[in-house]
C-alpha positions as CSV (number, residue, x, y, z in Angstrom):
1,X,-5.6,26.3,3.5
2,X,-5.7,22.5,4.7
3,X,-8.7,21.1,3.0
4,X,-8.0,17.3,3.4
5,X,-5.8,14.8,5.2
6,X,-3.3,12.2,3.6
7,X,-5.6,9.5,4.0
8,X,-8.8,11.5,2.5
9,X,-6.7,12.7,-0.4
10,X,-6.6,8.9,-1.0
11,X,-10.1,8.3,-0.5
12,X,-11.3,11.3,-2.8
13,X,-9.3,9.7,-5.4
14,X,-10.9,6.1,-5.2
15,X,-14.3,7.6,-5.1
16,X,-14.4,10.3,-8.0
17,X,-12.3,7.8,-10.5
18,X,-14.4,4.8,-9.5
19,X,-17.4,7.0,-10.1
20,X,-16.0,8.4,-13.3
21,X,-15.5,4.9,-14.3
22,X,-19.0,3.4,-13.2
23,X,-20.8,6.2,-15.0
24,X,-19.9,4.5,-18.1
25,X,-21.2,0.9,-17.7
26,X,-23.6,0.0,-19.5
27,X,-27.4,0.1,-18.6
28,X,-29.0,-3.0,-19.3
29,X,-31.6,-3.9,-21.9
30,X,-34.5,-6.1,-21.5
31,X,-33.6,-8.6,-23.4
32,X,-30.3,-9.3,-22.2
33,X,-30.0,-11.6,-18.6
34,X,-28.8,-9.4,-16.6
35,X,-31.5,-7.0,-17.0
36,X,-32.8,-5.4,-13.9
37,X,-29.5,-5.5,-12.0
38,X,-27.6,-2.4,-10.5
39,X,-25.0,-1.6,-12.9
40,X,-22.6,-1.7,-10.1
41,X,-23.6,-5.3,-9.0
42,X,-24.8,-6.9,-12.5
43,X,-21.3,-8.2,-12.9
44,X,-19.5,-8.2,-9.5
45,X,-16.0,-9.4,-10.7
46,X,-16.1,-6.5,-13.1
47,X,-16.9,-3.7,-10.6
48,X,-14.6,-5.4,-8.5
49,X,-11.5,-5.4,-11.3
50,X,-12.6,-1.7,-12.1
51,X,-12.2,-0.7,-8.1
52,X,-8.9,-2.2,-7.9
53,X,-7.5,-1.1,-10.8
54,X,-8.5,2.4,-9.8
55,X,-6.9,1.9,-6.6
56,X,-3.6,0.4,-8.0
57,X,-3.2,3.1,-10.4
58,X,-2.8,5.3,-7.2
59,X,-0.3,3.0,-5.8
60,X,1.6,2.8,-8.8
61,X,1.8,6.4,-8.4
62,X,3.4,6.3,-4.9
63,X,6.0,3.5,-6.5
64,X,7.4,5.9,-9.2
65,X,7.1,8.2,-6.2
66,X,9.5,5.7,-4.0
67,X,11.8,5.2,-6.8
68,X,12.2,9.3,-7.1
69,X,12.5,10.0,-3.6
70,X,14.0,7.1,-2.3
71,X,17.1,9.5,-0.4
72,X,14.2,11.6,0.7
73,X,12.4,8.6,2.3
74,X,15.7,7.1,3.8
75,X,16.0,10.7,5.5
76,X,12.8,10.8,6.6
77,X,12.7,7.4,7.7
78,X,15.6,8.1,10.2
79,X,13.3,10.9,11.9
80,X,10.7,8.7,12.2
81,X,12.5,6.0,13.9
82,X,13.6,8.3,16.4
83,X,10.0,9.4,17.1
84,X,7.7,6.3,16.4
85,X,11.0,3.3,16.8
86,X,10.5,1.9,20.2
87,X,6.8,0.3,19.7
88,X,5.0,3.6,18.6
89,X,5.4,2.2,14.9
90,X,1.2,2.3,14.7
91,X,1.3,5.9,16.2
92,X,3.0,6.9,13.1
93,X,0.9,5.8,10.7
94,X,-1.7,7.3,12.2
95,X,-0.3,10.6,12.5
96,X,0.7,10.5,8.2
97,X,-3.1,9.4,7.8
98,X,-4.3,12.2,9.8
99,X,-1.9,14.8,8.5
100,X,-3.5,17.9,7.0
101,X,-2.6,18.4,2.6
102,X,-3.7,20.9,0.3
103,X,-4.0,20.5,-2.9
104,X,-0.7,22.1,-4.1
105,X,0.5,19.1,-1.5
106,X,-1.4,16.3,-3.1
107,X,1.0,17.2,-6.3
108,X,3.8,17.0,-4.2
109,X,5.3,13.6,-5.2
110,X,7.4,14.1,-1.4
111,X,3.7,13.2,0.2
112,X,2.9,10.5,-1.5
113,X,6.4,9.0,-0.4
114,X,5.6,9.5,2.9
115,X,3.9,6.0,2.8
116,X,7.2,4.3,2.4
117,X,9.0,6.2,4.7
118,X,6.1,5.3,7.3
119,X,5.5,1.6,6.1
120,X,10.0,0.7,6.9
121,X,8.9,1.7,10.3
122,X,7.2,-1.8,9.8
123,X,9.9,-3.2,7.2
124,X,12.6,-1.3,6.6
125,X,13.8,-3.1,3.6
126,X,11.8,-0.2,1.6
127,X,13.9,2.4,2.6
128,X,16.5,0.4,1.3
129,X,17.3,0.5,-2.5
130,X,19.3,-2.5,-3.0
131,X,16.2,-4.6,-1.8
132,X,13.9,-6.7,-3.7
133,X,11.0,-5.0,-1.8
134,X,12.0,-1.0,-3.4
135,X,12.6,-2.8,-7.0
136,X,9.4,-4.9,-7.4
137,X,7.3,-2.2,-6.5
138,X,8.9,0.7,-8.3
139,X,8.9,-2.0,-11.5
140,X,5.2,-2.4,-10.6
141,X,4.7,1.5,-10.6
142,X,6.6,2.0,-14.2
143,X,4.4,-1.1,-15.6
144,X,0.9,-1.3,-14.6
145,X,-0.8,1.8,-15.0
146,X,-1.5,0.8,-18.7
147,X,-2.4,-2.5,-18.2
148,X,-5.2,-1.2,-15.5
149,X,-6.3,1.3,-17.6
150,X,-6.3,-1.4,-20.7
151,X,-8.2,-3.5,-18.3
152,X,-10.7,-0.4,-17.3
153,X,-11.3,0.2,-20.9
154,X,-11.9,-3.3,-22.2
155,X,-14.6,-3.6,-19.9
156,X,-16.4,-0.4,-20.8
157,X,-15.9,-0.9,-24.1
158,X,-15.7,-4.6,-25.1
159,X,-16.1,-4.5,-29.0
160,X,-13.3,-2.4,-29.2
161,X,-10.7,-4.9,-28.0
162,X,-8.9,-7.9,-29.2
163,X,-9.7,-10.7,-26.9
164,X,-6.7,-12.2,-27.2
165,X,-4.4,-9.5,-26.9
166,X,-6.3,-8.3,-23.5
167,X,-6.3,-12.1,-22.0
168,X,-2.6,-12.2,-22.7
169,X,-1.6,-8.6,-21.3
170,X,-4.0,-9.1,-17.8
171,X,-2.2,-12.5,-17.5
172,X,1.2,-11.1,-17.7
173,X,0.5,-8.0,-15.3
174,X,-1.2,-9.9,-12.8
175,X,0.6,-12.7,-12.7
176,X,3.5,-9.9,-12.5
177,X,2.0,-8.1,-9.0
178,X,1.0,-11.7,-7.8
179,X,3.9,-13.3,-8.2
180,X,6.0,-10.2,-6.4
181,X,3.9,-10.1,-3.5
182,X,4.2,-14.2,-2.8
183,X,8.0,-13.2,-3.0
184,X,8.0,-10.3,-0.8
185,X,5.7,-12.5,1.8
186,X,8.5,-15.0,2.1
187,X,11.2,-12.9,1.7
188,X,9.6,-11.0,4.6
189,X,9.5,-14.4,6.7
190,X,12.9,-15.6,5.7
191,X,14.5,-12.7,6.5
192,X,12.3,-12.9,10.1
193,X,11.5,-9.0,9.6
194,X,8.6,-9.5,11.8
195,X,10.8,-9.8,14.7
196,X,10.5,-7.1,17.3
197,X,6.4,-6.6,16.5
198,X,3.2,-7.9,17.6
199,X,2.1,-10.6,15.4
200,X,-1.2,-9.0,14.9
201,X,0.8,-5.7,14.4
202,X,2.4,-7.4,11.0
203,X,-0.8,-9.2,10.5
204,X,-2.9,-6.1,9.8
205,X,-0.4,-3.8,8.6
206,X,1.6,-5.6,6.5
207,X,-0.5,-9.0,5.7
208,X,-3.6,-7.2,5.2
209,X,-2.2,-4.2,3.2
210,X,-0.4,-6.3,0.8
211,X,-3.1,-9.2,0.5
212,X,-5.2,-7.1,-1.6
213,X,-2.4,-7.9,-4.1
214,X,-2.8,-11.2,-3.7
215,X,-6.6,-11.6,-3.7
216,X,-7.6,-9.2,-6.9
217,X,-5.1,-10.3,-9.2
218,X,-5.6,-13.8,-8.7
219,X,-9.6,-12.7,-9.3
220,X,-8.0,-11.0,-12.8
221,X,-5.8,-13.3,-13.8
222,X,-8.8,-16.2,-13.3
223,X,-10.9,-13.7,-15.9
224,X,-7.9,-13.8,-18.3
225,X,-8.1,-17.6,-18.6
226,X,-11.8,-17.5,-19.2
227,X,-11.1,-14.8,-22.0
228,X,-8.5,-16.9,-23.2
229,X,-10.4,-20.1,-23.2
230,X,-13.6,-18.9,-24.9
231,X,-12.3,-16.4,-26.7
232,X,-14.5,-13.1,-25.8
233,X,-15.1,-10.9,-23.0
234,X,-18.3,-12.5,-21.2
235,X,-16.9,-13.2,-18.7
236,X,-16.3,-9.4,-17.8
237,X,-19.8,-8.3,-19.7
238,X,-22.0,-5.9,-17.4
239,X,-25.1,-7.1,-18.9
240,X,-24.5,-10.9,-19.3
241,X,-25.6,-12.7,-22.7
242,X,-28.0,-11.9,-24.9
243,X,-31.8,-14.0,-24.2
């Protein structure tokens, strides 16, 4: 029995772990300056972190997912081309965020790399193994998901961690999945793989889909120096200083 899509699958996932997560901030007491905020919006750059992190712990999943199945996604791939190749590339997409899972399906490691498959009908270098493309992203998969979940946990949980230690690690994994997707931009100019799209074809597919690795990194990595420079967790406290 079908009981989501691909793309709601994804969605379901962002919502109950960001919800799980946001359950545990912090209410606010009176006497601290934040008081009388949302939770959610007391600290912005903290909800923020927490929402991406959330969301790139999925992704990471899909690129141990592409590193696993890369001979499955260079096969499927090929069919695709043959269906979606000749300016249909946005038809595809569609149909894999449309296409009916269960939930024996959304364990399936083979669905989740679907997305590469679908995304070389875009750029193909990520059906291709020897490219820097497949081998930043399945390093990012292997490396991450503890540093977003450090990250998470800090932030729930700030007397428990070593300011130093967290500054330090956020730095180095952001900096990490900042610095690969400048590379992959250019390499994706240089190598003129936009050729034979629309420009706002590549503009909202791929420019917008990886900018979100651009933008919430640099928004961590910025909370890393302040942790680093005054040497706490402020910066990332839901309910601000104490009046």
């Amino acid at each position: 029995m079908y009981l989501l899509t691909w793309s709601s699958a994804i969605g379901l996932w962002l919502v109950l772990s960001c919800a799980i997560t946001l359950a545990f901030f912090p209410s606010c007491s009176a006497s601290t300056s934040n008081y009388g905020f949302s939770r959610l919006t007391a600290n912005p750059l903290a909800t923020c972190l927490v929402i991406f992190n959330n969301l790139n712990v999925f992704i990471a999943i899909c690129e141990i997912c592409l590193g696993y199945h890369i001979r499955f996604i260079q096969s499927d791939y090929q069919k695709k081309l043959k269906i979606y190749g000749n300016g249909n590339q946005w038809q595809g997409a569609f149909d894999l965020l449309c296409m009916p899972i269960t939930l024996r399906d959304a364990l399936d490691g083979k669905n989740w790399a679907l997305m590469w498959s679908t995304y070389s009908l875009f750029d193909p270098s990520y059906q291709n193994n020897e490219s820097f493309g497949f081998f930043i992203d399945v390093g990012n998969g292997w490396t991450t998901i503890p540093t977003c979940l450090f990250l998470n946990y800090a932030i729930l949980f700030p007397e428990r961690v070593d300011p130093l230690i967290l500054g330090c690690v956020v730095l180095a994994s952001n900096w990490q999945m900042l610095y690969g997707t400048i590379i992959y931009f250019l390499s994706f100019i240089f190598n003129k793989r936009y050729e034979g799209h629309a420009g706002w074809s590549i503009f909202l597919f791929v420019g917008t889909t990886n900018g979100v690795w651009f933008i919430f990194p640099g928004m961590a990595i910025y909370a890393a120096y302040v942790i680093l420079k005054d040497g706490n967790l402020n910066v990332l406290s839901i309910c601000g200083d104490e009046r």
